[in-house]
N, C-alpha and C positions, 0 to 999 in steps of 0.2 A: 197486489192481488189483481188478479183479470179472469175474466169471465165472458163468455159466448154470451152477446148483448142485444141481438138483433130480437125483434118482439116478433117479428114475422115467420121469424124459423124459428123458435117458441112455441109458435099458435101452430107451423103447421108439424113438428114433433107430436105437439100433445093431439091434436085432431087424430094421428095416426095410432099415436096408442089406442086411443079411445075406440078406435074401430077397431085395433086386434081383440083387446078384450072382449067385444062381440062375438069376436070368429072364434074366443076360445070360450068361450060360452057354449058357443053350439058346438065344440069340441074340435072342431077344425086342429087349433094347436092344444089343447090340454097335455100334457105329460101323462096323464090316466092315474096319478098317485095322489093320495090325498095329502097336502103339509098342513103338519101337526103344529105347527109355532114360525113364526116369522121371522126374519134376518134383514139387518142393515147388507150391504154386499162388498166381497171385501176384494179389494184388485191385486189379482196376481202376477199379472203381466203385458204388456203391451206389442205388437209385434206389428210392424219393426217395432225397434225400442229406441230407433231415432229418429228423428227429423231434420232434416237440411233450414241454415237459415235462407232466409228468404222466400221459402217454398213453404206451400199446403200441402200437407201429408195425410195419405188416410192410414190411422191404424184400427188394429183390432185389438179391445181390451177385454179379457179374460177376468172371470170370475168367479169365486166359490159365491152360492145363492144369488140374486134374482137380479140383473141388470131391468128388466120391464121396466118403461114407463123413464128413465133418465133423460132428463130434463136440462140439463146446465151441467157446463163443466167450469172448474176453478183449477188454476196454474200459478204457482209459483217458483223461483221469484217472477218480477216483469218480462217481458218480451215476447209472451207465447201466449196464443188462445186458441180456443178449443170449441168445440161444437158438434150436437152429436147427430151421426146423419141418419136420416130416416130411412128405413129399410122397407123392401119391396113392399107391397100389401101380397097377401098370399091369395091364390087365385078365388079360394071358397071364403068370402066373410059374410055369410048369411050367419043369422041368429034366431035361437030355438030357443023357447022356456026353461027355466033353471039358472042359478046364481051365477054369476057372472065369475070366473078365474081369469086369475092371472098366469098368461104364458111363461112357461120355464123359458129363461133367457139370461145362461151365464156368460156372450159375447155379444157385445157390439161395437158398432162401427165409431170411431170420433175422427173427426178431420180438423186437426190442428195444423194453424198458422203460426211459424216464425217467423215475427220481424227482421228487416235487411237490417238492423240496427244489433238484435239480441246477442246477448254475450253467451256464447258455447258454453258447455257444458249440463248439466244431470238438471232436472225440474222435477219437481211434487206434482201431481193431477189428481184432483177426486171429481166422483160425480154424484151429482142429486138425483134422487129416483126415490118415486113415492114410498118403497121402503126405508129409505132416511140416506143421508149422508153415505158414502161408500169411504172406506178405507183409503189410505195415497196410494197411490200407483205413481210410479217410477219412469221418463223419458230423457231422452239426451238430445240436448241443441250439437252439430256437426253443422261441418263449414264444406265436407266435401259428401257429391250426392248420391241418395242410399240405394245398394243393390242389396236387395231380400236373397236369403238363401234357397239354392234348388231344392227341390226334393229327392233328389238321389244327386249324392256329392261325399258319400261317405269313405270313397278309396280315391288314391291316386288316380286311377286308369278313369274315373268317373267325376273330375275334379268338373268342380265350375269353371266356367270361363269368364273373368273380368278384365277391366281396363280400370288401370289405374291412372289418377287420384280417386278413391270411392269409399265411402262408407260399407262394409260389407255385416249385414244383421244376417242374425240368426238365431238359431236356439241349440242348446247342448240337450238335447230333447229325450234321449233314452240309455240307458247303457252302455258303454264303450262305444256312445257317438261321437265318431270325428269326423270336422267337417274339413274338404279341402276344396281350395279358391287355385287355379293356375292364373297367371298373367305372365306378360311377355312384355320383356323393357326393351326401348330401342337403344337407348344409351346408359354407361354407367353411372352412377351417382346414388347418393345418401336416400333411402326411405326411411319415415319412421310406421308403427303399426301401433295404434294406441287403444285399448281393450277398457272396454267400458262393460262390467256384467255382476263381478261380486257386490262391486261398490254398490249397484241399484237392488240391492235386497233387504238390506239394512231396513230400511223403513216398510217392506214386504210384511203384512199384519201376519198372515198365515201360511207362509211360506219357513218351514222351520229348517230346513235345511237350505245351505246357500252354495253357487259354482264357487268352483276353484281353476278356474282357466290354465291351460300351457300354449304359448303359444310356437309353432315351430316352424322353421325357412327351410325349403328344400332347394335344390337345384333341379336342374331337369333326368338326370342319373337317380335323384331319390334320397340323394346323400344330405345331412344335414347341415346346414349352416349357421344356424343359430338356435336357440329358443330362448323364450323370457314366461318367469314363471311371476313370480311376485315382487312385480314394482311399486304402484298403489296398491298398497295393501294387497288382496290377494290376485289382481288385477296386470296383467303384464303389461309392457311397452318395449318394445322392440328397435331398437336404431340397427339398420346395416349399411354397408357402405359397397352399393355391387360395383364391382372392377368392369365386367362387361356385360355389355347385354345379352339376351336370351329368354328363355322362359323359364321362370321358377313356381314354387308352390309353399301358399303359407295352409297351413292347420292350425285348426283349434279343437281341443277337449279337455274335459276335466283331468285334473291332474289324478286324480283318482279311480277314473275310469267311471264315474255315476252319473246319472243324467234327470234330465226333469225338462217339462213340457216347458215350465214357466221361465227355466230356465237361458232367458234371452239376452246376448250379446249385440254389442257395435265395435267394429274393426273400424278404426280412421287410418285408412293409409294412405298417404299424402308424401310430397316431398315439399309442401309449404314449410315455414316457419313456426315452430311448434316449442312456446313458451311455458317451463314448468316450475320455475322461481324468478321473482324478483332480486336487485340487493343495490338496496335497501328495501327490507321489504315493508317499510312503512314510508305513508305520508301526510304529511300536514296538510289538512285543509286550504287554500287559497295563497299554497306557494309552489313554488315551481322545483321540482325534484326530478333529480337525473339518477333515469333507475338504468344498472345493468341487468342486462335478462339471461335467462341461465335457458338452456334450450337444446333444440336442431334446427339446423336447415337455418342458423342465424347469419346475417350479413357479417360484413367486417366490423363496421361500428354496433358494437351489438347494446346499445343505451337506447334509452325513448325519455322523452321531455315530457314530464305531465305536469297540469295543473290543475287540480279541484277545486268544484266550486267551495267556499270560503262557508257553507252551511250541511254542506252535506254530513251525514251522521258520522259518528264513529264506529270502527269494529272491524271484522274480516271482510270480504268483498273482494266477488271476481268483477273486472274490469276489461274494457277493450281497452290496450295503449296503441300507439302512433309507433310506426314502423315503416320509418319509409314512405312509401303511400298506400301501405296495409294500416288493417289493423289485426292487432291480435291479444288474442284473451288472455289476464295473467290473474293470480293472487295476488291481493294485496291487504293490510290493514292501515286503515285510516286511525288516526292519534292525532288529539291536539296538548298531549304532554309535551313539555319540554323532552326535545330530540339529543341523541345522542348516536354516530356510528361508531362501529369499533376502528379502532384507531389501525393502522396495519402495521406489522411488525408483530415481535412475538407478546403476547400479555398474557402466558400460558404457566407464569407460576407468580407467587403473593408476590415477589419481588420487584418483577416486572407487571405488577397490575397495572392497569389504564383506570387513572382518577376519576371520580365522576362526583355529583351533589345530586343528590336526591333532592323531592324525587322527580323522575325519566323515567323517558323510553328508549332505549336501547336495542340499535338496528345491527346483527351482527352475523357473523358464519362459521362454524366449525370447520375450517377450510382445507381440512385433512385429516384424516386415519392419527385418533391419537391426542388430536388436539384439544387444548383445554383455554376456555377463555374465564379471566381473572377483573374484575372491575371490585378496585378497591374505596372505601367510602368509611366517613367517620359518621358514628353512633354517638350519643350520650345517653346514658343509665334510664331506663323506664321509656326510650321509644318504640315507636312499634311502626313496621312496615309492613304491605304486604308486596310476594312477587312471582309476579306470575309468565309463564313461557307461552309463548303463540307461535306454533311452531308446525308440529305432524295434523293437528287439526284444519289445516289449512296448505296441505300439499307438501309441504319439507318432508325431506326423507330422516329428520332427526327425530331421535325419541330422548328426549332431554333428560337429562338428571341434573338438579339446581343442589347447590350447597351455599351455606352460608358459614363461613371460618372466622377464626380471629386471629389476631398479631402470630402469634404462634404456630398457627395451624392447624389447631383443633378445631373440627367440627362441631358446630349449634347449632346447625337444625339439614334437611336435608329432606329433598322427596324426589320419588321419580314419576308417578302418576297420579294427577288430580280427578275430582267425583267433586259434578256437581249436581249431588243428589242422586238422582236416578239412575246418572250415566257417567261413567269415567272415559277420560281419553289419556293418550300415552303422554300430552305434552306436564312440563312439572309443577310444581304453585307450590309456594309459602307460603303460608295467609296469618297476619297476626303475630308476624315474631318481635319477641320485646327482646331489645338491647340489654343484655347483662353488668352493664359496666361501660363508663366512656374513655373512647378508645378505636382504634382502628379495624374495621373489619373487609371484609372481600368478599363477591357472588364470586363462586364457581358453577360453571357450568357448561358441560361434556354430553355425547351423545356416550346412553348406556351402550353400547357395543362397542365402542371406541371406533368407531368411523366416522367421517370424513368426506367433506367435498362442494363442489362450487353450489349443490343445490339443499345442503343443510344450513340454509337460513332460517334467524329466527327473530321475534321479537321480543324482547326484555320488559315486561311493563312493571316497573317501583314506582308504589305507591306508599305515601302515611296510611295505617290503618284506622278509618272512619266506620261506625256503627252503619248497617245495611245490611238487604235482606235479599234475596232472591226466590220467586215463586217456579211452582211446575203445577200444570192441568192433568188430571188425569180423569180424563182419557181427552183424544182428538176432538169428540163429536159429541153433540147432543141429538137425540132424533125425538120428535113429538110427534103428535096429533091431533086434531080440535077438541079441544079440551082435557087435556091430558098435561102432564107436567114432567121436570125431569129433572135430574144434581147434577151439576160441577163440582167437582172436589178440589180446591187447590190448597199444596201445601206447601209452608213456606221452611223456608234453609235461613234462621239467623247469622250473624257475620259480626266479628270485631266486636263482642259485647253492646248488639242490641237485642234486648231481649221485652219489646215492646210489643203492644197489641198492632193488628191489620187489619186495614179495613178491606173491601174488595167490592168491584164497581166492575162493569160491563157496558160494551158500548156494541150497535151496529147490528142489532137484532134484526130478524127479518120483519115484517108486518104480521100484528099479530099476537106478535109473543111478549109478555112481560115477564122482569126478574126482580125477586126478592133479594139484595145481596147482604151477605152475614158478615161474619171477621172470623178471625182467628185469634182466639184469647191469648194472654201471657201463660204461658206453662204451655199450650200447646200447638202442635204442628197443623191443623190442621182445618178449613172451613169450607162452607158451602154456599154456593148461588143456586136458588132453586127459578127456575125458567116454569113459565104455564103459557100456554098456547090455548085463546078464547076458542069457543067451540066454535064458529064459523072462522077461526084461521084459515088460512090460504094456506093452499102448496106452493110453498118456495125455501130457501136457503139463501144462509149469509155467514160469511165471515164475520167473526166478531174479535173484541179487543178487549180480554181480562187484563187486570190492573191490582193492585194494592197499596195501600199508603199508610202510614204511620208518623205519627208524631213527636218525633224527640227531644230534650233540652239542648242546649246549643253550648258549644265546649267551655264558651267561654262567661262568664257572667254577666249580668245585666243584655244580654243578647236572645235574640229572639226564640222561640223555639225552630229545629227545622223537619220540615216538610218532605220524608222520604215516601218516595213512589218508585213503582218497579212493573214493570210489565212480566207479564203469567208466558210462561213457555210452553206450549202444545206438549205433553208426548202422546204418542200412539201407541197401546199394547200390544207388545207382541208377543204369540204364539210361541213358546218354546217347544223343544222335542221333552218329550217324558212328562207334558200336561202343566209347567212352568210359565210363570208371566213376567216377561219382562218389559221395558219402553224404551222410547227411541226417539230422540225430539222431530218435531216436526214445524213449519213455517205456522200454519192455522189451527184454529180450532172452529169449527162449522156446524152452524144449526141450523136442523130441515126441521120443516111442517112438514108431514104425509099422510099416507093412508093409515087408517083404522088398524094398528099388531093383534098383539096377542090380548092385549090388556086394554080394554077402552077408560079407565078410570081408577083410581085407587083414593078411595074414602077413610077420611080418621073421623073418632067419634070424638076429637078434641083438637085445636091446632096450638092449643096451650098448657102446657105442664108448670107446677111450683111445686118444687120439694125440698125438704127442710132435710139436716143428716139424717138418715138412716131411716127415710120413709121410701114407699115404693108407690108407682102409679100403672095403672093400666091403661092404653091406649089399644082403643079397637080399630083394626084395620077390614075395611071389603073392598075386595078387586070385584072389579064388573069384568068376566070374561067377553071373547068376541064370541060371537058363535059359531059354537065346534070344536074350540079350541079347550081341552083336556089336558093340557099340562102342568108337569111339578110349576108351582111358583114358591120359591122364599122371600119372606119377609126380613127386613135387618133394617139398622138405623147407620150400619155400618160398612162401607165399601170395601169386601176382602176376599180371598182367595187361597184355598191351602192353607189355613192360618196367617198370613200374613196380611196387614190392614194396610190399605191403600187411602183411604179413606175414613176420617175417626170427625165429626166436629161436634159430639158431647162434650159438657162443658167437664174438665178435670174431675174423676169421682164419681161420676156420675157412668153406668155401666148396664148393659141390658139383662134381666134377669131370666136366664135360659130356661132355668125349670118353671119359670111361672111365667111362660110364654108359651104362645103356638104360632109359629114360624112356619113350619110343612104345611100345603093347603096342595094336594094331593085330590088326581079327578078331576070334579066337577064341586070341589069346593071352594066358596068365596067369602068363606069371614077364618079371621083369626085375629091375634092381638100379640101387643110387646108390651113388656112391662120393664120400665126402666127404674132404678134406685138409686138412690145417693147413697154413698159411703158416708160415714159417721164424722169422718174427718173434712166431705165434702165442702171449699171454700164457698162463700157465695157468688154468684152470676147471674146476672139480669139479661134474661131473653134473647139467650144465645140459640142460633138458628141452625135446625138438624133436620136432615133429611131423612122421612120414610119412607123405606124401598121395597119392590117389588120384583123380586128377580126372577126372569125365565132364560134358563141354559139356551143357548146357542149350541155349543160345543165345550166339551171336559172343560175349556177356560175361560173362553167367552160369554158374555152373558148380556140379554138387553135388562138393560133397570128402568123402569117405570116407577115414578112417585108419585106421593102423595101433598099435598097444598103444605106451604111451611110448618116449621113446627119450631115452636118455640118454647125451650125448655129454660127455668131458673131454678137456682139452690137458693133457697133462704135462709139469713143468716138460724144461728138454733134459736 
């Protein structure tokens, strides 16, 4: 995590708000509309959308609702920081009686630093502003320096003019907008063009539709030379090899011919070294591995010598390697499983399998249209593995299909796309497969298209299948205010037959804020941390660090029990087309203190329930409206959408009773009540922790939740 740190450009940010809010007091900037409900602000795009390393960049960050008052920006991963620069004062900031508003301000300015040291490629950014935490917005670390797109460049005869090596940004901005770049090469030789634009929407919260780039090469006639449509995913990349020099012309437009504001691109055209597999593409911590790189513009000896430090963590991880006396940026995943490469020659049918002992991790490549690689292994009756591919999620062009065979040839088990919970990716996973009988069996595993090639690497990771759990947050952010409170939902994904309770802990709150943290019982998915912000909270934001842990017996007897922990994965909601929620992981999850929303407060008339089967209770709820503020609020104990729950931490049995509740509070009303019942069959539970909420629409899908102080609900036995 990094963050814009200095106290001095802090104080004089905030001094400068503080004076707009003056000038729009006395109207100078008011919008002249009244807003009926308040909004966290959610970033749609950055422009440029890259940054050069080693250089400070200003961009402009775009917004649906209210940038005012942004205070601190956050980047991830390392290498980049941010800070937001204070804009003019406007010439009139006299102040006349009447409440003070806040200026409509959906752009502002941030000047981000990249370190000579940062590793290229895509970064997360959000920012803090007294309306809470902002949405990620989307930037790209480039090695070569950014030219902004002209404002008329839409035909040939009108092309921009640049010099290459350059970053070329821009936006696919309106309807059959294409953009065109001329340059003029003195000598022949290899360019690549590498597009960075669909990939950076993925995590875009309200951005529901996403570019589809085409990229295309002219000559100076007009005639076509190339184009590249979907490399990275729907992202093109370009290699040409020009014979002679001249002037040419690349384009870019959606392949579809649609366009959008938000819609912002980065062109890297370089004729540097431009690395996009490793092979091997794993390494062991604190040993020295000689990787081939798969690429353009590679030297003769196309290997790099690395060695990692011997603590560094495990996982995927973009790296700089040693080139020479470059460096340049590759994928990699770090493993301290026993290794294993694929052996060369053919291991593409049971016959010719390559032997291996579980369990490993296995470095290998589909090294051709067609090919099937075969790793044969002995089972005995009642083991259990699990195996998972790292592969298309981390740059290969493969989309794996994994099988597991036996002596024969029959197929037992087989997938081609894993979900971890929320979100699936194309690469493939076994998880849990028990051995039928002992005896000889084989991974197979192909790219589903039956393609091939030096940059379908991938990694093999077999494992024993041990009990384990993996969390998700939903949503990215918590936003408060003094005195005001608000839920975390995290739910958890058991694994290998543990079906154990969790407990859940927080770390790295801002100043200010306290949490309540709950668990998640046996039987179900899912619990809550409830956050309260003292009424003299400070305005600020922090990352913070959700956790869970659980206690298991240990395999083997007279042994201890052990201690499973698991860190919570951010996702971020996103905005679908047709009023749809889906998520999308994201690096953090961030709590702001801010200014006063919709809701200054939400009061229970109880923070304890005991109910025995098949008794009912009433809990009175009153929101403290702000004033002026007239909107629907709903009440729920429950985090859902469309019918679908996102959020559930009632204890099993235990259900809110619809007809003997008032949930609508409609107007200018501020009481209602929920009434919850056990079911007859309801197990017992001691003082399991639930969240009651207060919901005000944002938009069809969005919504802020405002809570209420913990609540702690038990079933008693009958």
């Amino acid at each position: 995590m990094t963050t814009c740190s200095a106290t001095c450009s802090t104080t004089r940010v905030a001094r400068f708000w503080a004076a707009l809010a003056l000038a729009a007091a006395a109207g100078a900037l008011s919008s002249g509309k009244a807003v009926a409900q308040s909004s966290y602000p959610m970033i749609m795009s950055a422009r440029p959308l890259a940054v050069q390393v080693g250089q400070m960049s200003e961009v402009e960050v775009s917004a649906r609702y209210n940038l005012y008052g942004a205070y601190q920006v956050f980047v991830t991963p390392e290498g980049v920081t941010g800070e937001v620069v204070v804009p003019e004062m406007p010439a009139d900031q006299s102040a006349s009686g009447g409440p003070a508003a806040k200026p409509e301000m959906p752009k502002i300015k941030v000047r981000f630093t990249a370190a000579p040291d940062a590793v290229p490629g895509p970064r997360s950014f959000r920012l803090a502003t007294p309306q809470g935490a902002s949405t990620v917005g989307q930037l790209v670390v480039v090695r070569e320096a950014v030219t902004v797109e002209a404002a008329d460049n839409d035909a040939m005869a009108t092309a921009q003019g640049v010099t290459l090596p350059a970053t070329l940004c821009g936006a696919i901005e309106k309807a059959e907008d294409v953009d065109f770049f001329k340059f003029t090469l003195a000598e022949a030789g290899g360019w690549t063009f590498h597009v960075h634009s669909s990939r950076c929407q993925d995590r875009i919260h309200d951005l529901q539709t996403h570019s589809d780039p085409i990229l295309t090469l002219r000559n100076a006639a007009g005639t076509v030379l190339a184009t590249s449509d979907n490399h990275f995913f729907a992202d093109p990349l370009l290699h040409f090899n020009f014979t002679e020099p001249g002037d040419y012309y690349l384009d870019i437009r959606d392949v579809r011919y649609q366009g959008n504001a938000d819609w912002q691109y980065s062109i890297e055209a370089s004729n540097r070294p431009l690395v996009t597999n490793v092979f091997p593409s794993r390494v062991t911590p604190g040993t020295a591995t000689r990787l081939e790189l798969v690429g353009f513009h590679l030297p003769g000896d196309r290997t790099s010598l690395l060695t990692l430090p011997a603590e560094i963590p495990e996982g995927p991880v973009w790296l700089n390697l040693p080139l020479g006396e470059r460096l340049v940026p590759a994928p990699l995943v770090i493993s301290r499983l026993p290794g294993l490469i694929e052996a060369a020659g053919d291991n593409g049918t049971l016959s010719a399998a390559q032997t291996i002992q579980l369990p490993l991790g296995i470095s290998g490549r589909i090294s051709e249209p067609g090919d099937v690689d075969c790793y044969r292994f002995e089972a005995r009756e009642g083991e259990r593995f699990s195996f998972e591919v790292l592969a298309r999620r981390h740059q290969s062009a493969l989309d794996s299909v994994l099988r597991i065979v036996n002596e024969p040839g029959a197929v037992l088990a087989e997938n081609d796309d894993l979900s971890t919970g929320r979100h699936n990716h194309a690469d493939a996973m076994i998880e849990n497969w028990t051995a039928p009988a002992d005896g000889s069996c084989a991974i197979e595993l192909s790219d589903l298209h039956q393609r091939g090639g030096p940059e379908y690497v991938y990694f093999l990771k077999v494992t024993r299948s041990e009990p384990y759990f993996t969390l998700d947050v939903d949503t990215d952010k918590t936003l408060l205010s003094g005195g005001t409170a608000g839920a975390i939902f995290v739910r958890v994904y058991r694994k290998n037959g543990f079906a154990g309770e969790v407990r859940l802990a927080i770390e790295g709150l801002p100043p200010g804020v306290t949490a309540g943290c709950g668990r998640i019982l046996v039987g179900s998915t899912d619990g809550c941390i409830i956050l309260e912000a003292a009424p003299d909270a400070a305005q600020g934001a922090a990352n913070v660090r959700i956790t869970g842990s659980a206690t298991v017996d240990a395999a083997e007897a007279g042994q201890p029990p052990l201690e499973l922990v698991a860190i919570a994965r951010p996702m971020q909601e996103v905005y679908m087309p047709g009023g749809g929620r889906n998520h999308y992981p994201v690096d953090v999850h961030t709590v702001s203190v801010g200014d006063v929303m919709d809701l200054k407060a939400v009061k229970l008339s109880t923070t304890a329930v005991s109910l025995k089967p098949g008794e009912s209770q009433k809990i009175d709820v009153t929101i403290e409206r702000r004033e002026g503020f007239s909107g629907n609020v709903t009440l729920d104990c429950l985090f859902q959408h469309l019918g679908s729950i996102y959020g559930n931490s009632l204890p099993p049995g235990v259900t809110i009773d619809e007809k003997n509740s008032q949930i609508a509070l409609a107007g200018d009303q501020s009481q209602g009540h929920i009434t919850l019942v056990a079911a007859a069959d309801a197990k017992p539970v001691e003082n399991q922790q639930v969240a009651v909420m207060a919901n005000v629409s944002i938009n069809f899908v969005m919504k802020y939740t405002y809570c209420g102080p913990a609540l702690t609900v038990s079933v008693l036995p009958p």
